[in-house]
N, C-alpha and C positions, 0 to 999 in steps of 0.2 A: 430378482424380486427385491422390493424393498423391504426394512425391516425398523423397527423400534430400539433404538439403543438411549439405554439409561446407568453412566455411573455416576457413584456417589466416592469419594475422596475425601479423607479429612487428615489432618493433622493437630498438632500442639496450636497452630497459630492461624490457623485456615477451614473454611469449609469450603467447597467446591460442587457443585451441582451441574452436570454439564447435561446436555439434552439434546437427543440427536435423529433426525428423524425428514428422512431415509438415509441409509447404508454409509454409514460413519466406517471409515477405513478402508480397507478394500483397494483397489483397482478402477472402479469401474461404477464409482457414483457421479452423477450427472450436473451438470450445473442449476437444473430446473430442484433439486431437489431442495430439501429446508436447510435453511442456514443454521449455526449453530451458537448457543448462549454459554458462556464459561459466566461462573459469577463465583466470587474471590472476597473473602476476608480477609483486605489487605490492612495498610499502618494506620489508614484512615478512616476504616470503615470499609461494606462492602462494594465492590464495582461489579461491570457489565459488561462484556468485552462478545459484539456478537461475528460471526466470520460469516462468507459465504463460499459454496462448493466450487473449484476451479478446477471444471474436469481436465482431464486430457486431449491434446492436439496440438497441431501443426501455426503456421504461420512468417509473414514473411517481414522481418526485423530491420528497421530502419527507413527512410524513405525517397520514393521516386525523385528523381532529378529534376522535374514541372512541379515538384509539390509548392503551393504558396507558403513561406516564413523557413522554407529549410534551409538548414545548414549543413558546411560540410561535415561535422562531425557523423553526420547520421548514415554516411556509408561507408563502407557498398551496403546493398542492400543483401541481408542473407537468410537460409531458412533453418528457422529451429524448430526442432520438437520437444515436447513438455513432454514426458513420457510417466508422471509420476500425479496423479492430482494430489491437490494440499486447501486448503484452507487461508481466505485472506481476509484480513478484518475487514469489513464492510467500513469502516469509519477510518477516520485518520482517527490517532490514539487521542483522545481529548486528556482535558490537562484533571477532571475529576479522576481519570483513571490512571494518571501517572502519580497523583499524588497518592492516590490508596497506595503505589505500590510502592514510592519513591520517597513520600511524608513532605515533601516539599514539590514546588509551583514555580519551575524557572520563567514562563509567561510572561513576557512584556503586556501582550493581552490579558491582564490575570483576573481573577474573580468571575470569570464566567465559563463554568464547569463541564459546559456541553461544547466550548469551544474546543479548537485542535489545541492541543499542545505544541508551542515552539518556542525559540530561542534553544532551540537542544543541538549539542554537537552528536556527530556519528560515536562517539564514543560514550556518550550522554545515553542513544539508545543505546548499546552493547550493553551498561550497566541498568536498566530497566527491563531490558530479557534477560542479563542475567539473574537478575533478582524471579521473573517469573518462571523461570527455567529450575528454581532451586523448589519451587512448591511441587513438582512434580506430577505436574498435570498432564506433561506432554512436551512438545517440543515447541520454543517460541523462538522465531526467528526475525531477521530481516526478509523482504523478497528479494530472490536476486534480480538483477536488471532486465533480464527476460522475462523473468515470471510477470515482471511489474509487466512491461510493456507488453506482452499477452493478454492479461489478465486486466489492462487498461482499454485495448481494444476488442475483447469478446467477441472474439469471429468476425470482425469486422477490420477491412484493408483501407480506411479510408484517413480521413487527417484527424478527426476529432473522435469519440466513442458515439458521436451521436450524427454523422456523417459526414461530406467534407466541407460544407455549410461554407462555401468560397466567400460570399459577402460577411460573413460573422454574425448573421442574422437570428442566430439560435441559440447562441453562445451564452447570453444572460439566463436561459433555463437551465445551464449545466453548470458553470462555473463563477467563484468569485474571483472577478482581476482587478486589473485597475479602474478600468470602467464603471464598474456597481460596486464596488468593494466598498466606496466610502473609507479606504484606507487603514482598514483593519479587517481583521479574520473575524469568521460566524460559526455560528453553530454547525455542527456538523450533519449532513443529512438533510437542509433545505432544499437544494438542488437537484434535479433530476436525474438519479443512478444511471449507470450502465446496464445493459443487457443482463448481467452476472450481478447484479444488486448492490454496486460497486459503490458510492457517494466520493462525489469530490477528488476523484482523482485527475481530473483537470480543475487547478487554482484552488481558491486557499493557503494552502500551505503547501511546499516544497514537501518530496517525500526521501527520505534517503532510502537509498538502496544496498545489501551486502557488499553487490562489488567495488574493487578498485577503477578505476575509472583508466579507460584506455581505449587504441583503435578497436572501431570492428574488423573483425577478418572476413572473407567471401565466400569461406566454407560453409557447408552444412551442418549443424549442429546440434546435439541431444543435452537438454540440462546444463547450458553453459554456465559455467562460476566464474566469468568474468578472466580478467590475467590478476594471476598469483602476487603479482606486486605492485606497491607503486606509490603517487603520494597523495592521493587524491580521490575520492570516495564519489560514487554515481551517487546525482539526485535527479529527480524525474518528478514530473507531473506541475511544475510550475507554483507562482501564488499569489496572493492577493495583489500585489504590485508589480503584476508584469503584464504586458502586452498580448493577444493574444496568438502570436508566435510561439510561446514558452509554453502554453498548454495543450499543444499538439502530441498525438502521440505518442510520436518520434524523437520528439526533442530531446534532448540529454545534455547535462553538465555535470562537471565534475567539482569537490572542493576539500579541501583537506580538515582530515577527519577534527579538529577542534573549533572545525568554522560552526557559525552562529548567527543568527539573525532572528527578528516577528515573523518572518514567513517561511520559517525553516522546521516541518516537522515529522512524523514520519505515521508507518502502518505497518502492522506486525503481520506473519504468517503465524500458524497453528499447524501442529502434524500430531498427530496420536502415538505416545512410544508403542511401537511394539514389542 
């Protein structure tokens, strides 16, 4: 059954309102369920930061060898399981909310607040969870490279989140690339979500991911973290300046954590401490 969950958190330097509804925590909340609002007194004033539910399940990681624009990084093809649901921001993190938390605007796009944030290194996000990690609301993460790529396809095996659209014929209601971008990044949320209420995660902006960037293996696998080492940091989901090869589901590159660019930026997970 579902249920109503309401806390309230405050601190020296923060208010917090979260709002949750249905079944915040748990096992066994659904994807159909309500997304969830964190709103933060950060350096800048207050921000918004909304997630949606990513329940649990299976899926098969990487793509077919007939897939159109594949590469070989993306095999073999293997099957994992998400065995924990979590929470992922609906948005890519826009540059109003990096600045509440961060007091500054790295943005080559800059002055338009509802845009992604980029030009951020992987280490650029570490230090923006870490800052949200320290208000103690919960746990803020990276996704890791599975969770993205699950959680970019919502039950669905096919090349794009919105299916395998072989002529590219759909392509401008979901994503910004080269084509309509007009060569720079937009607001976040124009574009037509995923199944899971997901925005933009094909194009726009690059999203980094937790893991180290490395082969797939052919095993079956629970909650991968990616290989423990390396020199090179997973991004996924493509961005404004790429072809649309790059914003397939599949896709993956790798780039070392002080890399930077306009179309490099990222989306946090949420989990509840318990």
């Amino acid at each position: 059954m579902s249920r109503d969950f309401r806390c309230l958190l405050a601190s020296f330097l923060l208010l917090v309102v979260c709002f949750v509804n249905p079944m915040f925590g748990g096992d066994n909340f659904k994807a159909n369920g309500e997304a969830i609002s964190i709103k933060i007194h950060g350096l800048a004033g207050e921000i918004e930061m909304k997630f949606a539910p990513i329940p649990t399940g299976e899926f098969v990681m990487g793509s077919p060898g007939n897939e159109k624009g594949r590469e070989s990084n993306e095999a073999p093809l293997h099957k994992i399981k998400i065995s924990k649901p979590f929470y992922l921001g609906m948005y890519e993190v826009t540059q109003e909310q990096w600045e509440a938390v961060m007091g500054s605007n790295p943005s080559h796009f800059s002055g338009n607040p509802k845009r992604p944030v980029e030009n951020i290194t992987w280490d650029d996000c570490w230090k923006f969870i870490k800052k949200l990690n320290e208000m103690k609301l919960g746990t803020f993460r990276l996704p890791t490279e599975a969770e993205w790529e699950y959680a970019y396809r919502a039950g669905k095996q096919t090349r794009f989140y919105w299916g395998d659209d072989p002529n590219n014929e759909e392509i401008n209601d979901y994503a910004w690339i080269e084509k309509n971008s007009e060569s720079k990044t937009h607001d976040v949320g124009l574009k037509k979500p995923n199944e899971w209420r997901l925005f933009d995660m094909s194009g726009n902006v690059w999203e980094w991911c937790q893991d180290w960037y490395g082969s797939y293996s052919s095993n079956d696998q629970v909650n991968p973290m990616g290989h423990p080492s390396g020199s090179y940091r997973v991004m996924r989901g493509g961005g404004w300046s790429d072809d649309t090869m790059y914003v397939r589901a599949a896709n993956r590159c790798g780039n070392i954590p002080i890399y930077t660019r306009s179309d490099v930026g990222c989306r946090v997970v949420f989990e509840r401490t318990q």
